[in-house]
KEKE-3310 file (N, C-alpha, C; in steps of 0.2 Angstrom, whole numbers, plus 5000, padded with zeros to 4 digits):
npx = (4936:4934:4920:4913:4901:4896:4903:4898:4884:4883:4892:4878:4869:4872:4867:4876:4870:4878:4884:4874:4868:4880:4879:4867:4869:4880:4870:4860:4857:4858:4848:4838:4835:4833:4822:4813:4814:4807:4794:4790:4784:4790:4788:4780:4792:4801:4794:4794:4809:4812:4804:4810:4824:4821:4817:4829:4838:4830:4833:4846:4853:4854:4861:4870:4889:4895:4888:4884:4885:4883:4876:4868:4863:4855:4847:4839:4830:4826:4821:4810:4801:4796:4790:4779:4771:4767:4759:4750:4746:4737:4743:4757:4774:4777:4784:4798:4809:4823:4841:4855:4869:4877:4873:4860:4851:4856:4857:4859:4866:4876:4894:4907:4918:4911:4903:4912:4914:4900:4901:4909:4904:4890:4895:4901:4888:4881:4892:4889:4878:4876:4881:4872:4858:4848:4832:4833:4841:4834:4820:4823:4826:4814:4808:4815:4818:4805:4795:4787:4776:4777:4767:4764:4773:4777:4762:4764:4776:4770:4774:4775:4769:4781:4791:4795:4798:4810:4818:4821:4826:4837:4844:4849:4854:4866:4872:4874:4889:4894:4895:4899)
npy = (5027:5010:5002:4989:4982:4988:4979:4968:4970:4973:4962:4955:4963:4958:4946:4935:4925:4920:4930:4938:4931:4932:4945:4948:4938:4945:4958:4960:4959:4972:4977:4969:4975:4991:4987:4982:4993:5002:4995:4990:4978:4960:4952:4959:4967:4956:4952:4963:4965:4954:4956:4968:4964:4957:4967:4972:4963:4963:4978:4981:4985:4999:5004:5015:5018:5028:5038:5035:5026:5008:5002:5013:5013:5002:5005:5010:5008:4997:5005:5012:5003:4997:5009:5009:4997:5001:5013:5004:4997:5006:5011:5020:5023:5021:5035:5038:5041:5051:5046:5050:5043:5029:5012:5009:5004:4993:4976:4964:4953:4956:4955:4961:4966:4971:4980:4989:4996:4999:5007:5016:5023:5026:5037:5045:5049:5055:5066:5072:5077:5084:5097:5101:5116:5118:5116:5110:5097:5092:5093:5083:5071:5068:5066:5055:5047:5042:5045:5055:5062:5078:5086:5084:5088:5101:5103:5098:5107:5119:5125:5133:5122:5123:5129:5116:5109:5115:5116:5103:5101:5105:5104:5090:5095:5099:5088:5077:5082:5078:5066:5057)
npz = (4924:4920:4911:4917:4912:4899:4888:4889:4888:4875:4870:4871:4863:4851:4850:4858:4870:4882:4886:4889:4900:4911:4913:4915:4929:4935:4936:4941:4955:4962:4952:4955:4968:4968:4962:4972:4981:4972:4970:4980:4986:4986:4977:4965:4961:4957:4945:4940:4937:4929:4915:4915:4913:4899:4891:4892:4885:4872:4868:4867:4859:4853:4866:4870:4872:4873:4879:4890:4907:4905:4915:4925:4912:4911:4922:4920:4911:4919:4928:4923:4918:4929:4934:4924:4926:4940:4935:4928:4937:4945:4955:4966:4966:4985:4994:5003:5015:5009:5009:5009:5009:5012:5005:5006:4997:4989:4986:4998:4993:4987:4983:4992:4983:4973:4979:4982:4968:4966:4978:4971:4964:4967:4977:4966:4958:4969:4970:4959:4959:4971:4965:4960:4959:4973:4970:4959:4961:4968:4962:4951:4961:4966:4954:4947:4955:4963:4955:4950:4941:4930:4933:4947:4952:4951:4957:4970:4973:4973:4962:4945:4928:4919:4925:4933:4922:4917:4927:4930:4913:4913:4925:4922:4911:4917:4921:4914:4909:4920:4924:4913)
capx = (4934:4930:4913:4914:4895:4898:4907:4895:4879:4886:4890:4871:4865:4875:4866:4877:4867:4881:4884:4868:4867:4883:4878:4861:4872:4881:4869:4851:4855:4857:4843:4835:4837:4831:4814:4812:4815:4804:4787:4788:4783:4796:4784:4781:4799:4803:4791:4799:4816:4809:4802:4817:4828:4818:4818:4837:4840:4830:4834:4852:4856:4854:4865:4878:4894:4897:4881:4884:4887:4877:4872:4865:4854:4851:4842:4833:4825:4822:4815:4804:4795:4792:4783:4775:4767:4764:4754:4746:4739:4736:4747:4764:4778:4779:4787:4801:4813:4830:4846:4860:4873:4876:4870:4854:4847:4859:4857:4863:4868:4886:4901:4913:4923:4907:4901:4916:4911:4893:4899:4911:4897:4884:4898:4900:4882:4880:4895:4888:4868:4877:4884:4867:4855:4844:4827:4835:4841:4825:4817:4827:4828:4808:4806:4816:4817:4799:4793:4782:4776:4779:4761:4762:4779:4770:4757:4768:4781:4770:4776:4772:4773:4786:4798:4797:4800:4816:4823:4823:4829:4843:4850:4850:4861:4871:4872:4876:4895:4899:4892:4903)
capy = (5020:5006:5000:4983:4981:4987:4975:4963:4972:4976:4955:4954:4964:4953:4938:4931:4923:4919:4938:4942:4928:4935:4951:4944:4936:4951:4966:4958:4957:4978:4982:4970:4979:4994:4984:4983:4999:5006:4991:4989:4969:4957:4947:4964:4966:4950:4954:4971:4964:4950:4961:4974:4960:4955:4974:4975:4960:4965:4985:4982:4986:5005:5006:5018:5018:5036:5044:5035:5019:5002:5001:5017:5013:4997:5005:5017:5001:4993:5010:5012:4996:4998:5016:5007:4993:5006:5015:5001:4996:5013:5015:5022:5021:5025:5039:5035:5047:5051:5045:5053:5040:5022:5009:5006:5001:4987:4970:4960:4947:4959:4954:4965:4969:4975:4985:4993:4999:5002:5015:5023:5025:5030:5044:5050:5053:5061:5072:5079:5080:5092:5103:5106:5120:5113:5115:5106:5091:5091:5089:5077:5066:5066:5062:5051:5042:5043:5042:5061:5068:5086:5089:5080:5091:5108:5103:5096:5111:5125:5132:5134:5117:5128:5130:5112:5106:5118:5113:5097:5100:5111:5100:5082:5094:5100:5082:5073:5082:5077:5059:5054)
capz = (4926:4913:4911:4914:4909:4891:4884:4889:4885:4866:4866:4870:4856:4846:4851:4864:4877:4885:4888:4893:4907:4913:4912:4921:4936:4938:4937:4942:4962:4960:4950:4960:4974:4967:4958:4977:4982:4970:4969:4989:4985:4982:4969:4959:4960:4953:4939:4934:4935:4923:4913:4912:4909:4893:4886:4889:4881:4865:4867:4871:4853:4856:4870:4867:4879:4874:4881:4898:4910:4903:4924:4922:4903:4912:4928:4915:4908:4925:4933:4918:4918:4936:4933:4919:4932:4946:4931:4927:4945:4948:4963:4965:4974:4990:4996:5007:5018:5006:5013:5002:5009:5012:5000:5007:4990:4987:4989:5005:4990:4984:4987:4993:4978:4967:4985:4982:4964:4968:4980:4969:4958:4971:4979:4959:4957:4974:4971:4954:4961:4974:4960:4956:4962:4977:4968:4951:4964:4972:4957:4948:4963:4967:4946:4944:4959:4966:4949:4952:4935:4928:4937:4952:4957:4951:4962:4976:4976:4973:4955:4938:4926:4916:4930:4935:4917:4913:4931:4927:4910:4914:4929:4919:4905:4921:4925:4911:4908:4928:4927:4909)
cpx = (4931:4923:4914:4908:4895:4898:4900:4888:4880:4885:4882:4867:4867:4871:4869:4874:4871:4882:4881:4869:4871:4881:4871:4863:4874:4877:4859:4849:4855:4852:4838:4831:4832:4823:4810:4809:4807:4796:4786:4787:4788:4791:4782:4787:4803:4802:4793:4804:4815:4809:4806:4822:4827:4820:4826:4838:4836:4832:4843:4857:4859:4855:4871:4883:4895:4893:4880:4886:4881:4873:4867:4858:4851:4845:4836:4828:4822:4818:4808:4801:4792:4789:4778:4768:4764:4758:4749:4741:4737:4736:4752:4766:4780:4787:4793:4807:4819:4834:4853:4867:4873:4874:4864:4849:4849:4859:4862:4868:4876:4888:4906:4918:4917:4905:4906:4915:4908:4895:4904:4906:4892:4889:4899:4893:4882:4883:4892:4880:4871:4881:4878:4862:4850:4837:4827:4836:4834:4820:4816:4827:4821:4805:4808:4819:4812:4796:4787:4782:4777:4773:4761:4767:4776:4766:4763:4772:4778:4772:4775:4775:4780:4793:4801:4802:4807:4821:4826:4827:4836:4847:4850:4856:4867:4875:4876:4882:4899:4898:4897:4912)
cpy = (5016:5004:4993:4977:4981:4983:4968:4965:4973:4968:4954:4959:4961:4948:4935:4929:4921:4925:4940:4937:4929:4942:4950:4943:4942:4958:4965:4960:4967:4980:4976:4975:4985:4994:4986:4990:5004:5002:4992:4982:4966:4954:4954:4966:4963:4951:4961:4968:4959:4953:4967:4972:4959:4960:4975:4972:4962:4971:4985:4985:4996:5007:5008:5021:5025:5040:5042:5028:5015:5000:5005:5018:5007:4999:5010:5012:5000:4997:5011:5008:4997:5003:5013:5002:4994:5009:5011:4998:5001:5015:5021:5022:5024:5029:5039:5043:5047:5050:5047:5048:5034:5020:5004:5001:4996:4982:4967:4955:4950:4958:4959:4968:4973:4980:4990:4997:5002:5008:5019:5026:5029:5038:5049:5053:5057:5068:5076:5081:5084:5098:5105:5113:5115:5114:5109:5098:5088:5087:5082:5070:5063:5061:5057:5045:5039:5042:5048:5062:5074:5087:5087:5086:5098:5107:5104:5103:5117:5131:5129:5127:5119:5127:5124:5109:5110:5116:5107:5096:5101:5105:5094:5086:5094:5093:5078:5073:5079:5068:5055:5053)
cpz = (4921:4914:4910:4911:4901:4887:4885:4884:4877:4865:4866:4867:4850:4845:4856:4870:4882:4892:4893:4900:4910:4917:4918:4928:4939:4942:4940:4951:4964:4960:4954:4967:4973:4964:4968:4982:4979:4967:4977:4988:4981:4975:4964:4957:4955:4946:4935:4933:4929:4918:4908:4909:4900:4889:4887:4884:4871:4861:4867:4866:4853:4862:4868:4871:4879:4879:4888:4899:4907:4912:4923:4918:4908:4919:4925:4913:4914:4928:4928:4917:4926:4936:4926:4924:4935:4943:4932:4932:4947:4952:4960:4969:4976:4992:5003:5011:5013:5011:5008:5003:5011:5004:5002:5002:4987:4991:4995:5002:4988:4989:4987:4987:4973:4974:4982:4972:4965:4972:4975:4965:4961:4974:4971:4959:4961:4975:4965:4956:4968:4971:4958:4962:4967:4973:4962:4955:4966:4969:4952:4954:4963:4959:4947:4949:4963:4962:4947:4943:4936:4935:4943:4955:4957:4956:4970:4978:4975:4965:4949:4934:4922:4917:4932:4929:4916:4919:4929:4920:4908:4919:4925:4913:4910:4922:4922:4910:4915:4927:4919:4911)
residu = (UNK:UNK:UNK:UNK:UNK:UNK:UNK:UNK:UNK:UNK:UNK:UNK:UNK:UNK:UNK:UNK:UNK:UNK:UNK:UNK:UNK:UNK:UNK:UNK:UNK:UNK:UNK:UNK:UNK:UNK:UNK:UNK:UNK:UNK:UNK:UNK:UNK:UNK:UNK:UNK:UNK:UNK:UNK:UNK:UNK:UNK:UNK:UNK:UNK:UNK:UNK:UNK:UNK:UNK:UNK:UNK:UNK:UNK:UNK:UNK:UNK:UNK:UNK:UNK:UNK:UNK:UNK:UNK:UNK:UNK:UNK:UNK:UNK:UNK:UNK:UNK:UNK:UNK:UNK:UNK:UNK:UNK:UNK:UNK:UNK:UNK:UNK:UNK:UNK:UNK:UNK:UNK:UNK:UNK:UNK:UNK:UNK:UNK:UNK:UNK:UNK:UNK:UNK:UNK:UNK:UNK:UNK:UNK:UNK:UNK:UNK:UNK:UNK:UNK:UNK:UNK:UNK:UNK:UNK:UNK:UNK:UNK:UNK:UNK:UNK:UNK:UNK:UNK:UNK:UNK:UNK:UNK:UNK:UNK:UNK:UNK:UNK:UNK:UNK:UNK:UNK:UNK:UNK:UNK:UNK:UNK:UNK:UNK:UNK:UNK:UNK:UNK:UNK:UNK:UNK:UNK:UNK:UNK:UNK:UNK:UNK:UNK:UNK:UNK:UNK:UNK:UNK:UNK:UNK:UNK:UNK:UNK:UNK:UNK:UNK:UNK:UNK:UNK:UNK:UNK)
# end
């Protein structure tokens, strides 16, 4: 399936501002969605998505199409400023029941033809995070969508930091060959 982000993200390491606004219109109502998802407040929301925009736009140089989707590096950027924020008020964000289907976490604002990307993308992930072991899922889903440190999940799950840290290691490599 092509990446039809790529090609823009690359013009916007170049300098194209054109690119990036593009690139903006298309992929902001998404990760908004997920700013949302993962502040709880639309005005903190707003502020990460800002924010995450900013660092694409300077980092975007060191995006590299091989190593994966630009949707993908770009939600890495946006979840990471939002755990950077959450840090910084010394909350985090709420813990929410997982739903493994639907596209509960996109916006109302997609049209119908990018719906239909976003899920083939969202049924990709879920088919290869059910390739994994349920611990390795478990973990990967709570980090990196919950935002749990090493030590939070050790605490949380009962077992040694060690064990958390290699699951996690081991499923993101399992992960990486199903998701290219």
């Amino acid at each position: 399936m092509e990446d039809i982000y790529a090609e823009l993200l690359q013009k916007s390491a170049q300098g194209d501002q054109l690119a990036f606004k593009k690139l903006y219109e298309e992929c902001s109502p998404k990760l908004m969605s997920l700013c949302i998802r993962l502040m709880r407040t639309e005005a903190l929301a707003e502020d990460v998505l800002q924010e995450g925009f900013i660092k694409i736009w300077e980092k975007a140089d060191t995006f590299t199409p091989g190593k994966g989707r630009a949707m993908t590096w770009m939600s890495t950027v946006i979840r990471n400023k939002g755990l950077d924020k959450l840090r910084s008020l010394k909350t985090k964000a709420a813990e929410t029941e997982v739903q493994y289907e639907g596209l509960e976490f996109a916006s109302v604002d997609l049209e119908p033809d990018k719906l239909e990307n976003l899920s083939q993308d969202v049924k990709g992930l879920m088919a290869c995070l059910d390739k994994l072991k349920p611990d390795q899922r478990e973990c990967i889903l709570l980090s990196y969508y919950y935002g749990h440190t090493h030590q939070e999940l050790a605490k949380k799950l009962g077992r040694p930091l060690g064990t958390i840290k290699a699951w996690i290691r081991r499923g993101l490599e399992d992960l990486r060959p199903c998701l290219t």
